[in-house]
N, C-alpha and C positions, 0 to 999 in steps of 0.2 A: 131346377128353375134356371141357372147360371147357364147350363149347362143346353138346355131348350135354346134360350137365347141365339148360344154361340152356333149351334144348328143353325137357326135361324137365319142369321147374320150370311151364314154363307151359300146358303141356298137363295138368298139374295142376291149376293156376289155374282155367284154362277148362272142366275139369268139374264144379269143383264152384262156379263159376258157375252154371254154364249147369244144374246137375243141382237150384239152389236153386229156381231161377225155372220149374223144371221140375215141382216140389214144388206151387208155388205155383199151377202150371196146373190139375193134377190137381185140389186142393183150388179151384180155382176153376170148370171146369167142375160137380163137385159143388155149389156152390152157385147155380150159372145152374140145377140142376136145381131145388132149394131153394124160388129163386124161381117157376119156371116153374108148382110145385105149390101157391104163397102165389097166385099171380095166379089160379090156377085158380078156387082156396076164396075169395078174396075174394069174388067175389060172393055164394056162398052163405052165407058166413058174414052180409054186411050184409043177406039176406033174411030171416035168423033174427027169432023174435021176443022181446022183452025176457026174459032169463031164460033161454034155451034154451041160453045156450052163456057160459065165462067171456071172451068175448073180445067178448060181443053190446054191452058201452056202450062202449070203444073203439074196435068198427067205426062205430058208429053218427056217431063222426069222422072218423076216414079209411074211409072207404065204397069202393066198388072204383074207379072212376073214380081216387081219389087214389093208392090202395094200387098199381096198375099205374104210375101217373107216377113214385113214389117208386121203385118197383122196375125201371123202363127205366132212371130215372138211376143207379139202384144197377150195373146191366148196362153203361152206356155208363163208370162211374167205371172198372171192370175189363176193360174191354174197352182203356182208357189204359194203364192198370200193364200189362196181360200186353205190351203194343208195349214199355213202357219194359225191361221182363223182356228182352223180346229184344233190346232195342238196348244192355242192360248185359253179356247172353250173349256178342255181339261186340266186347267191348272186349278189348283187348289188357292192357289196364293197371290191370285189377280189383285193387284190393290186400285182404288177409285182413280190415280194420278193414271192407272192403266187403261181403265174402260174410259177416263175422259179422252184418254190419246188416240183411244180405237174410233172414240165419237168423231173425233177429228178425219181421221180420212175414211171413216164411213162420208160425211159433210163432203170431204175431198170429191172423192167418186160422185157421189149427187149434184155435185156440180158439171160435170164432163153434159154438154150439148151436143147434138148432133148438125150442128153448122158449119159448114166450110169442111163438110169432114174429111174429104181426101188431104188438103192443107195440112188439116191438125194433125195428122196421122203419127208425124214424126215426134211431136212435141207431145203427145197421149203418152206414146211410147216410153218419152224420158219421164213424163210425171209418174207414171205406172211404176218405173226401176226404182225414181227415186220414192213412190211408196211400199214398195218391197224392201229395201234399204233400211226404210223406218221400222216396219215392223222385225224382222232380224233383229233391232235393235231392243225392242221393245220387248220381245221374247226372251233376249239377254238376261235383261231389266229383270224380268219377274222370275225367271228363272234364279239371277244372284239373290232377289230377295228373298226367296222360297230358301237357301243357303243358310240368308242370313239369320231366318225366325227361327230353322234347324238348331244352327250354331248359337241360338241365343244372344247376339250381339245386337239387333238392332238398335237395342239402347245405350249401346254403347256408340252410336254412327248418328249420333244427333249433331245440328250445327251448332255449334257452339257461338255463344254470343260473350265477347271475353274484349274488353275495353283495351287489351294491349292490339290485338286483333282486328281490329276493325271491316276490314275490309275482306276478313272472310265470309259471312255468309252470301255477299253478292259474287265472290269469285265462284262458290258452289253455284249459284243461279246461274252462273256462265256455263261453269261445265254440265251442266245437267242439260240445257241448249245445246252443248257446240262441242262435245267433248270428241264426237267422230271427225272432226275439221281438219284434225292434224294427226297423221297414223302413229309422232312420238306420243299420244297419251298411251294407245295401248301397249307401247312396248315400253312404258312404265308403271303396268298392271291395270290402270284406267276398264274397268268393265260396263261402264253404267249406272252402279250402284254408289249409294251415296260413302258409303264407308273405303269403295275405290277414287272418291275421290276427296276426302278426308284426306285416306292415307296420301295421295300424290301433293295436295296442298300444302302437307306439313310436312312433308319431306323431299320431293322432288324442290317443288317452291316452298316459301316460305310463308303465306298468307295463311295456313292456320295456326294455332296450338301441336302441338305434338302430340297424338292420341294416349293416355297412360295406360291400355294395355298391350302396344308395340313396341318390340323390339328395335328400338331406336339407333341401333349398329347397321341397321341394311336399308337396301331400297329396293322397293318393289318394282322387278324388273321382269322381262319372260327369259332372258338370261340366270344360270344359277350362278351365284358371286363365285368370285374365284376363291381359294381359298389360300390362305398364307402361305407368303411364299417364304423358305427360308433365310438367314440372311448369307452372302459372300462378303469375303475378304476383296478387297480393290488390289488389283497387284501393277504394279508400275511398269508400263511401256516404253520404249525404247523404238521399236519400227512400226512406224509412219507409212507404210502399206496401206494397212485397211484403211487408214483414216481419209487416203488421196482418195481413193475410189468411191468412199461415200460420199463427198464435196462433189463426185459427177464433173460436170464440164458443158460446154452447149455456148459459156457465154464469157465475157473476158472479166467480168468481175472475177469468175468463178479459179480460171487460170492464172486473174493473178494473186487470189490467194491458196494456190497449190504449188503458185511459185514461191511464195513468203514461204512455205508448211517447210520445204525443201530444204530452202536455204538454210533454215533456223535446226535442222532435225538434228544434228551433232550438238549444239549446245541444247536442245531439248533431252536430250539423252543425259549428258552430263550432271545437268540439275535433276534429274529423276535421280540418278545418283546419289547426290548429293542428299537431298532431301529422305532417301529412303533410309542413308544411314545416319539423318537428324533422328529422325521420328524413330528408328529404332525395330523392335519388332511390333509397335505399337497398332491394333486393329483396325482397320480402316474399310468401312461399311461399302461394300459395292452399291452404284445407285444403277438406277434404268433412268436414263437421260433425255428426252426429246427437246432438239434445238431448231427452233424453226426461224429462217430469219426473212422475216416478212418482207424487209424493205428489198429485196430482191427478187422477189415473188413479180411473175407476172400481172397479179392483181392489184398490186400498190401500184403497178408505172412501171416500174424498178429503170429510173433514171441513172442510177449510177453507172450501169455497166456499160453503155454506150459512150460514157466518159471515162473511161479509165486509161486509155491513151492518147488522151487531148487536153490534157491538165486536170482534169478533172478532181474532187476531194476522193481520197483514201483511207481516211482516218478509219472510218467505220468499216470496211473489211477488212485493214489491219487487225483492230482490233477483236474481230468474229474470226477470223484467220487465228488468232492467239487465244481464243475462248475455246474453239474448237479443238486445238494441240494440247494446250490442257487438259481439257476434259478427258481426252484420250491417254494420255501420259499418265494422269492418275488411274487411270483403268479400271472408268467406266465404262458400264452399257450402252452405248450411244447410238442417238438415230440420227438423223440429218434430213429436215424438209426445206429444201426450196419452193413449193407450191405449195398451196391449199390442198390440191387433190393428194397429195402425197400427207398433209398434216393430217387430213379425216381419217386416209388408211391407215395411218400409225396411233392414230387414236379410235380405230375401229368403233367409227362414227358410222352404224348403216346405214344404206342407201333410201329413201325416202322416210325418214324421220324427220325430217318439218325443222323446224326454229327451235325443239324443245333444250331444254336445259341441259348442259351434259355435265353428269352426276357421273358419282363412285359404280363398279371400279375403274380407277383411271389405270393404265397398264404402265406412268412412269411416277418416278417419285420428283423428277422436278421435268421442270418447262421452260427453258430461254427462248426465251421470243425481245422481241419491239414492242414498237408502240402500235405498228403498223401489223406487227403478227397479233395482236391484243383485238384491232380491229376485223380482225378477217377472224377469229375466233368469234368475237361475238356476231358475226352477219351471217358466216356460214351453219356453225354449229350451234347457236345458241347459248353462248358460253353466258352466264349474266353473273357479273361481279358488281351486282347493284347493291346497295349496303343495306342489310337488314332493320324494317322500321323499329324492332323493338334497340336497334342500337342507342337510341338516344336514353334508354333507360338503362345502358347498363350498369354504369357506375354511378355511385348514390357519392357521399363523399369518402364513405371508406368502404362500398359496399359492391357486389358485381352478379349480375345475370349472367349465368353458362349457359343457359337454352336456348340465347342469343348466337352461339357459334356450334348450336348441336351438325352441321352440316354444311363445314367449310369448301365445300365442293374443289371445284380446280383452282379458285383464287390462291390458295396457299402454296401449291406447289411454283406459282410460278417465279419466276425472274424476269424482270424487264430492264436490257440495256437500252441506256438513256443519257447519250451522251453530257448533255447539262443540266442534269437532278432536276428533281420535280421535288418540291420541299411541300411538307404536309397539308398546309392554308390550302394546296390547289389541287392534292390527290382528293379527300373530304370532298365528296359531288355536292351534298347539300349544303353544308360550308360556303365551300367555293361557291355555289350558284346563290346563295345570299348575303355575302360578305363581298362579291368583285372578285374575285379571285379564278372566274371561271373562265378557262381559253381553250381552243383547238385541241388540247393534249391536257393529259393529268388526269382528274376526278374517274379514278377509278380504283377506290380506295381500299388501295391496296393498304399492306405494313409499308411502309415508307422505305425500310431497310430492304423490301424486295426490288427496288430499282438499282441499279449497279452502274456505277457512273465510270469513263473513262480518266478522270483526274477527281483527287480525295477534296475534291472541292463543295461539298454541301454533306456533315456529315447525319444528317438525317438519313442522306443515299448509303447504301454499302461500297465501298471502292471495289471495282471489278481490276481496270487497267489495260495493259498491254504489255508488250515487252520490246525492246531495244534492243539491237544485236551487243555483244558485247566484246571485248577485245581482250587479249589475251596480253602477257605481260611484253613478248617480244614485238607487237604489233604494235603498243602503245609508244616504247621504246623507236620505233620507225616512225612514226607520224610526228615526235617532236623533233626528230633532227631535217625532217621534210618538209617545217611548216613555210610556208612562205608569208613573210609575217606582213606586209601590203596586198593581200590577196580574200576580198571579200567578196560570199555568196546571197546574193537577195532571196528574200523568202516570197516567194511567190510566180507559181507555174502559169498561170492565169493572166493573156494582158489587160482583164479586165482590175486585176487587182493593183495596177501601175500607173489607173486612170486617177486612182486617187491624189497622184502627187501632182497632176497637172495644175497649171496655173498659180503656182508655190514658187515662192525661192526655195527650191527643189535644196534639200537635205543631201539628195544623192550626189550634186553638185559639188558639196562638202565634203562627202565621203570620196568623190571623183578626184578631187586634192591630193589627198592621200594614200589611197588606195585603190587596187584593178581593181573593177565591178564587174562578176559575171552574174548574171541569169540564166535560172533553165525556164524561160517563158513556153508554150507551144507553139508551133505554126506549121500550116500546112506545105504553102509555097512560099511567100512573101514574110519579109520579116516585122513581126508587128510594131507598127506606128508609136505605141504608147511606151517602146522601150527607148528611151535614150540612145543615142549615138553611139556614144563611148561606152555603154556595158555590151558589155563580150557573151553572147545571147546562143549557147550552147544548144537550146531545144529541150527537148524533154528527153529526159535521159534515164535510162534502165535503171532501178534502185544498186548492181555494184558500181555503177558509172560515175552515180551521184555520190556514192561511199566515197570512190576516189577522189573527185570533188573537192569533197567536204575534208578530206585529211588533208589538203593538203592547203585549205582555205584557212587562216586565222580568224577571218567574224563570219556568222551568220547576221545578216540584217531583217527585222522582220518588218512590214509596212502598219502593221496595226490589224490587219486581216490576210489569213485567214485566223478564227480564236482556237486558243486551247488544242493543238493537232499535236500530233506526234513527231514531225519533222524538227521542231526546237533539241527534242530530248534527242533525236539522232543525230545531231551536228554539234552537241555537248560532249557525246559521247565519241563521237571523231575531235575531239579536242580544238571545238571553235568556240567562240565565247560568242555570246547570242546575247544580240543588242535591239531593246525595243523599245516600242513608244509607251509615255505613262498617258492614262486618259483622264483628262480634267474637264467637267466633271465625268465620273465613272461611270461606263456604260451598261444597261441594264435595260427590263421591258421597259421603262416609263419614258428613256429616252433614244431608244435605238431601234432603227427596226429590224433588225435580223434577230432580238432577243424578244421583238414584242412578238405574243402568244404563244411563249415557252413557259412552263408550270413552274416559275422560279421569279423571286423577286432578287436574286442574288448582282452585287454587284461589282462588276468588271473593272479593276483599277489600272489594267495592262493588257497585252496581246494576251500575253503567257502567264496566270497569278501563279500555278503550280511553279514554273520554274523560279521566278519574283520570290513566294513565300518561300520555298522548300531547298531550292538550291543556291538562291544569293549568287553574290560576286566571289572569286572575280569572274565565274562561268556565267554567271549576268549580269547586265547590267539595265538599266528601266531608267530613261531620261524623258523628259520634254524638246520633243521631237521641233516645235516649234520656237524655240530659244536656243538659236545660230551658236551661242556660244559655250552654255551647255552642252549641247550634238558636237561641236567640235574639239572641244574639250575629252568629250568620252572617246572619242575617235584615236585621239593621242594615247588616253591612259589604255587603251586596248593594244596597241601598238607598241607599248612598254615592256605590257603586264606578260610573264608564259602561267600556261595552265596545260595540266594533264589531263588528258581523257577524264571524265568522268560521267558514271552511270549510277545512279541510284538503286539501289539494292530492290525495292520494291518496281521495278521495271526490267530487270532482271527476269532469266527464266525461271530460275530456281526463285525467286521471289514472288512469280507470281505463283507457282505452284503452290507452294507456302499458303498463300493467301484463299487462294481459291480451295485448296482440302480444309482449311482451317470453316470457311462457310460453310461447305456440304456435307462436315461433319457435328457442326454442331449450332447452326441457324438453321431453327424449326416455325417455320408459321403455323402450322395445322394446331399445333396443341395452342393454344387460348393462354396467355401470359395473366396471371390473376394476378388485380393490385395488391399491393404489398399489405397487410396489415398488420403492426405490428405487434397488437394484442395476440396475434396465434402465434405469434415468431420470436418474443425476448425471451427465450427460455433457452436452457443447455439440456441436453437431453443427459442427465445425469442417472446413477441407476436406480437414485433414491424417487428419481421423477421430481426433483426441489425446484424448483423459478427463481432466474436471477432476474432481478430488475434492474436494468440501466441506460441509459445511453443508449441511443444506434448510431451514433455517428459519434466520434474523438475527433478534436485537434492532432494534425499530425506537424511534427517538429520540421520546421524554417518553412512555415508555409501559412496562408491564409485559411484552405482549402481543410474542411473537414474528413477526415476519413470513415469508413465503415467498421462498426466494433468485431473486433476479432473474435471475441465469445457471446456471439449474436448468432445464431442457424436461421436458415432463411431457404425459401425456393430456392433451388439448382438452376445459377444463373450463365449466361452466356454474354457478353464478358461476363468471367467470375466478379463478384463484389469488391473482393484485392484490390482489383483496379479504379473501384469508383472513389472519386474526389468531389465533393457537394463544395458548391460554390456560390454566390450572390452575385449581379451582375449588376453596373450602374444603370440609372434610369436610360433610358432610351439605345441599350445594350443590348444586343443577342447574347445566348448563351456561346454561339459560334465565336465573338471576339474574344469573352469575356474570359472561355476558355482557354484561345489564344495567348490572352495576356499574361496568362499563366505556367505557359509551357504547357499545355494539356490539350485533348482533344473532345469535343461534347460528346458525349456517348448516349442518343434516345433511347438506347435498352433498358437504361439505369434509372428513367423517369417514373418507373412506377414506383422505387423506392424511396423517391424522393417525394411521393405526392401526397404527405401527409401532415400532420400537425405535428411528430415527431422531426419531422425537418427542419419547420418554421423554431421550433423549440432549441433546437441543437444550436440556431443559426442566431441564435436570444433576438425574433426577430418580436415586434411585440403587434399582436393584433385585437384591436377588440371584436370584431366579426369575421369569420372563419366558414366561408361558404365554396360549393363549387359550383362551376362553371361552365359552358364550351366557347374556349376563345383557343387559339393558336399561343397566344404570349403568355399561359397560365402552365404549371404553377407558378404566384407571384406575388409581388404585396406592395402597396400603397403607402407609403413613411411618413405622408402628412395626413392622411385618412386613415391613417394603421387598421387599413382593409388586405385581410390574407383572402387568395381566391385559387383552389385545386382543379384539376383539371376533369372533366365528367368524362368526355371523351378523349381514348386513349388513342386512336387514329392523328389525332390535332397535337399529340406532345412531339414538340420543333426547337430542334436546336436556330433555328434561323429567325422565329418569331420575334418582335423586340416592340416595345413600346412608350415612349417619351413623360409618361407617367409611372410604369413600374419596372420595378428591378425584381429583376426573373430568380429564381431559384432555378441552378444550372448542375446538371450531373456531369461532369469532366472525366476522362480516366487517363489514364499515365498509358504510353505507347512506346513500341522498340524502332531504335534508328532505325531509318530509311524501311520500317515496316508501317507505316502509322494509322492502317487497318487494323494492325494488331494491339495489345496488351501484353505488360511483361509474362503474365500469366496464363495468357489465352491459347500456347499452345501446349 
């Protein structure tokens, strides 16, 4: 009986298959008649003469000769469909979404008239290819599904309807429409079938669930994955060859950082040195590198390089100039893109793949780019670092979703240098776009610590840096007994930056008292207006010109701009004491505009905070530029004071090497940092298997700051725990100050240890309600609400947060002179 039925059923099936494409003959022999009468009249119509007929100035374009080509291809299009007609007639496994489709351009074809026909001829044509097009497609269709009843999966390729998801089943609605639109679905296995596109949804993108009987390590490509590669040793370089030839040439940015590569290549050598026989025989993972520096790309503008001999800013190829020599020195694999065209081939990105997503395998294991290589990733390739909707559920208050980062695509790998940090409130896209916080850069939420800042000024960022030349002990020895101690250099190549003193009882008036004023302003012929009379207006001069300069200058003066550049540290380190203005109040987005619509609320107390906090007097000095007697005051004690050279160790080459292996060996995005819990973690792994209960955090002696329990085991952290110091911060306090005031530095890697009720408890803070959150200033707590509140989203943990009601719970860690990226124990 069962059995009759299912007979039934398909003898069903297969008539009104077979009776569609049978429709579709009928109606197609009728129009081979159609043609066969258009081919006839062609000629006579293009015999016609002007005026005799409405069809005489359209023939007189397609004339018969064309009108016959056009109409064989029109006969050889359906002579394709009627074979495909029958090879769908004999499928077994037509399903009704099939014969309704067939119904469809059966209706198609029954509409074609016979009006204006020489006109339409061209446009039959394209309707014809594009219902040839469809059926191929549709053939597919039932073909994978014939596959699928085989394989027994269909019911495992159902939409799923799943409340974290939502928006999956109309995404399938989409691809079931329009999945031919773009040739990247099918070269990420995309066939038609609903289970092809399942799998693409939950793993290419993210809009579904993840299917529980796939193999959730691959992605479905027409590519076969590559397979592991083994791992190399990094072996430390010394010649700067290869490195000049991949930097290329073409443009003067580019030369003058092959000129920097040069200059520097003896003390780059030396610190490899050095550092090879710190680290000892210790392993050091070779990586595959791609560095692409967007802002120099023809497709950003790349404004810089047409200024690099007219005053123009340097900071940022100095410092890619020093990103690059690194990276080399440590000896890695490294590529080097100036263009887009050159990024896609290094990322063997093929050639008409559409806007799709680009997924594993990626061929490098990290990515320096911009902000502007970030952009041209996502326009060209489709790169999407959009943040997953189930993020918002991943963390409960002590609880966390993995299947949230089953598929960290290329966001993890990468790096973005960022000259003035991007603090967490504005990387957060949906954050930022409902809190204010969203500007021209940022919200691409990444790890925080993936931006790499040129000065350790937001420690949410990673310190990247640069490096400084540095002088040797006889050289140092010569610049003090050569200094001329009335001999000061202004900071500023630019006469737009000289405009600012105008209309002042000019400061430099005062410095004119006392001391020669030169500048290296630019000009082409005429010397610029905006510089004073009596400064001694050199030009723009070659970086050894200005070395000389500067050794034998006693002050650098800075005007208040250009912020944060690297020319202060280089005229420190020729032994000038570098004199600048304090800004009252501090400059920052809300009041300035060259910081408004930068991803940072950070604020600016000085030209230079780096040199201010980090290096002091007497090699700085920070006054109020506009209190006459103050400025001349400082002018005197400069003039008193001697100072030797000095470089900071982490500006150094061998310091930044230091710095820079210490991240590529052991700062991992890709693996998912799980919060802390400390129910899986008080325990000693003793061999009795016993549980010690205690404490996670002690008092450490002559200090406020808590420390982490020494017989506590815990995830394998980077900083190690060793270094983490648990701190409280006053109300209306960042963790940034608060750690400051303590001699310490905030450490956001440590926040997940801290985001628990074992913290609040260590810290005897007292709460009656103990909830989480997603706010930027949390973890934190309330003292006259004794309201505790954890953090949900671990994107939002910001050393820089601060808020005038709560005192933040701060993770601090202890740092090495002049390394203060590092940790005593971090190498």
């Amino acid at each position: 009986m069962i059995t009759g039925c299912t007979d039934g059923e398909i003898m069903v099936r297969r008539c009104l298959v077979t009776f569609k494409p049978f429709r579709i003959f009928v109606v197609g022999v009728g129009f081979f008649s159609l043609c066969f009468l258009m081919t006839s009249l062609g000629g006579q119509f293009s015999a016609k003469r002007l005026g005799d007929s409405p069809f005489t100035i359209r023939t007189e374009v397609l004339g018969g000769v064309e009108s016959r080509g056009v109409l064989r291809k029109i006969s050889d299009m359906l002579e394709v469909i009627l074979k495909r007609m029958d090879t769908l007639s004999k499928l077994d496994n037509s399903s009704t979404s099939d014969a309704r489709r067939l119904d469809e351009l059966s209706s198609a074809i029954n509409r074609f008239q016979p009006v204006g026909l020489v006109e339409r001829i061209q446009a039959i044509a394209q309707n014809v290819s594009n219902m040839a097009i469809r059926v191929e497609q549709i053939l597919q269709s039932s073909m994978m599904q014939g596959r699928v009843l085989r394989d027994g999966t269909a019911s495992q390729c159902e939409v799923p309807r799943d409340s974290r998801f939502p928006e999956c089943p109309g995404k399938v609605d989409w691809m079931r429409a329009r999945w031919t639109s773009d040739p990247c679905y099918a070269f990420y296995g995309v066939d038609g079938s609903d289970c092809s596109f399942l799998i693409y949804l939950s793993e290419v993108e993210w809009f579904c669930p993840p299917l529980p009987w796939r193999n959730h390590t691959t992605i479905p490509t027409q590519h076969k994955q590559q397979t592991k590669i083994p791992k190399r040793q990094a072996a430390f370089r010394t010649d700067l060859s290869v490195l000049l030839d991949q930097v290329g040439g073409g443009k003067e940015s580019l030369s003058f950082m092959k000129r920097r590569i040069r200059r520097l290549a003896q003390q780059w050598a030396t610190a490899a040195n050095r550092l090879d026989a710190k680290l000892g025989q210790r392993w050091r993972d070779q990586k595959k590198i791609l560095v692409h520096v967007g802002f120099l790309t023809e497709e950003s503008g790349d404004v810089f390089s047409p200024k690099v001999l007219k005053g123009g800013p340097l900071g940022e190829m100095v410092q890619w100039a020093d990103i690059l020599t690194a990276l080399h020195v440590l000896g890695h694999n490294l590529k080097i893109s100036m263009s887009v065209k050159e990024l896609q081939g290094f990322l063997g990105v093929p050639p008409g793949r559409g806007s799709c997503p680009l997924t594993g395998p990626l061929p490098f294991n990290l990515v320096y780019t911009d902000y502007h290589g970030l952009q041209q990733m996502k326009q060209h390739m489709g790169l999407s670092l959009k943040k997953h909707k189930c993020r918002r559920e991943i963390w409960a208050v002590l609880g966390w979703s993995r299947q949230c980062f089953r598929n960290p695509r290329l966001r993890c790998h990468i790096r973005v240098i960022d000259t003035f940090g991007t603090e967490p409130a504005y990387n957060h896209e949906e954050y930022a776009t409902l809190h204010g916080y969203r500007t021209n850069w940022g919200y691409w939420n990444l790890n925080a610590r993936q931006y790499m800042t040129m000065f350790p000024h937001t420690p949410d960022n990673s310190f990247m840096g640069f490096v400084s030349e540095e002088l040797n002990e006889t050289e140092k020895r010569s610049i003090q007994q050569n200094k001329v101690k009335n001999m000061a250099v202004v900071y500023g190549k630019e006469a737009s930056m000289w405009k600012l003193q105008q209309g002042k009882e000019s400061f430099l008036e005062i410095l004119h008292k006392y001391m020669e004023v030169h500048g290296t302003v630019y000009y082409e012929t005429q010397r610029p207006p905006e510089v004073p009379a009596f400064v001694k207006n050199h030009g723009l001069l070659p970086q050894q010109e200005l070395q000389q300069l500067l050794r034998k200058a006693k002050l650098f003066i800075g005007f208040g701009f250009p912020y944060e550049g690297p020319a202060p540290l280089e005229a420190i380190a020729n032994g000038c004491i570098f004199l600048q203005p304090k800004f009252h109040p501090p400059h920052s987005s809300l009041n300035h505009e060259f910081f408004r619509g930068k991803p940072t609320s950070r604020q600016v107390f000085s030209q230079h905070p780096y040199a201010e906090q980090y290096i002091g007097r007497p090699h700085v000095m920070t006054v109020d530029y506009n209190n006459s007697l103050e400025f001349d005051s400082a002018i005197k004690e400069i003039m008193r004071t001697k100072v030797e050279p000095y470089l900071p160790y982490e500006y150094t080459c061998e310091g930044m090497l230091e710095r820079v292996h210490a991240y590529i060996q052991n700062q991992d995005f890709c693996v998912p940092e799980s919060p802390f819990i400390p129910a899986n973690f008080s325990r000693l792994g003793s061999a009795s298997g016993s549980r010690v209960i205690g404490p996670l955090f002690v008092p450490l002696p002559n200090s406020k700051a808590l420390g982490w329990a020494s017989n506590v085991t815990a995830l394998t952290a980077w900083p190690p725990l060793s270094s983490l110091r648990l701190l409280v911060s006053q109300e209306g306090q960042s963790c940034v100050e608060a750690c400051q005031s303590s001699g310490f530095i905030c450490e956001p890697a440590h926040f997940r240890f801290i985001n628990n009720k074992e913290a609040l408890r260590g810290l005897e803070v007292q709460c009656e309600v103990v909830d989480s959150e997603i706010n930027h200033i949390l973890p934190a707590f309330s003292v006259m609400r004794q309201e505790c509140s954890l953090q949900r989203e671990p994107l939002l943990f910001s050393c820089a947060g601060h808020s005038p009601k709560y005192r933040r719970l701060c993770p601090c860690r202890d740092f090495l002179r002049g390394q203060v990226a590092l940790c005593r124990d971090c190498l």
